[in-house]
C-alpha positions, 0 to 999 in steps of 0.5 A: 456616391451619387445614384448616377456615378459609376462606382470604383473601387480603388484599392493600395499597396505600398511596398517601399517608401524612400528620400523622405525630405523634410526639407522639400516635403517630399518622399517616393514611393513604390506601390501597387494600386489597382481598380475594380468596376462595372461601366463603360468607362476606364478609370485607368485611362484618366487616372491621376495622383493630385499630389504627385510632383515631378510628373516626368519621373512618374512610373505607372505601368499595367500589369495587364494589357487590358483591363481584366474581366472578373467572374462577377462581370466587373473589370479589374486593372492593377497599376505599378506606380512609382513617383514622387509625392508631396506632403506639407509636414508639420514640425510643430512637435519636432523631435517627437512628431508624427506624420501621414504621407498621403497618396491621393488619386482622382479622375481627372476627367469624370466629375463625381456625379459620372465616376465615384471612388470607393476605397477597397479596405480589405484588400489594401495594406502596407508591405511587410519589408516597408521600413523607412529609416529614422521612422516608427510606421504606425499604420495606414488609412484610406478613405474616400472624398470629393475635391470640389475645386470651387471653380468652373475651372473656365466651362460655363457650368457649376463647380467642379467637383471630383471624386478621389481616395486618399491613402496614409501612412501613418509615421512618427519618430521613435524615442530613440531619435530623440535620445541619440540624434538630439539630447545625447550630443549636448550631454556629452558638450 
């Protein structure tokens, strides 16, 4: 991040994911996502998820009322979300295809030079009771990236470019699907 940006540590943890439609590339999900830093601003006031749809049905509630300060002087603020999020799947190897379903966040207010994220890897993970049915969960992954819009986006400055973290669950189709969804109804035709 740049020498000039207020460092967040953004850190993930999803307990359930469901209605995963292929059909609409959608999928829900039922997490917590929580934020350390040091600085004056409150990353939680413009936090935003970038590939969230149907923001009227988005749940995101504190768990504490405001932002908690840490032995080390740092604040910390953990969010319940829920919503609904979209991710263009590839079927290029269906039946047996693999999937990431993304979750991104970015401050909708600061630029990347004002407010950086940084994703807290030891910390995130996936809850044990996650299983989405039809699907092998094979991991997660963050990481940490700037969203250069390549557009003033109607200011007179140069384009906007934002920081934001992105956080995967890596899904594919067990064998199984294949033998008992797909090749043992047209054995028995």
């Amino acid at each position: 991040p740049p020498s000039s940006a207020q460092v967040v540590k953004v850190g993930f943890y999803p307990v359930s994911l469901y209605e995963l439609d292929m059909g609409s590339n959608t999928y829900y999900v039922d997490m917590y996502v929580w934020l350390r830093w040091k600085g004056d601003i409150d990353p939680t006031a413009s936090l935003e998820f970038t590939n969230m749809v149907e923001e009227w049905g988005k749940q995101m509630e504190p768990i504490h009322s405001e932002p908690k300060v840490l032995a080390d002087g740092s604040k910390y603020q953990i969010l319940k979300v829920e919503g609904r999020f979209v991710q263009a799947f590839s079927l290029l190897d269906f039946p047996l295809d693999r999937q990431q379903l993304s979750i991104t966040v970015e401050d909708s207010v600061n630029s990347n030079d004002v407010l950086a994220f940084e994703v807290d890897q030891e910390s995130s993970g996936i809850g044990a009771k996650l299983k989405i049915p039809g699907w092998s969960l094979t991991g997660w992954s963050a990481r940490s990236l700037v969203h250069n819009y390549g557009s003033t986006l109607g200011e007179d400055a140069a384009p906007s470019q934002y920081s934001a973290a992105e956080f995967s669950l890596n899904i594919e189709r067990p064998i199984s699907y294949f033998y008992w969804k797909l090749l043992m109804p047209l054995v028995i035709v």
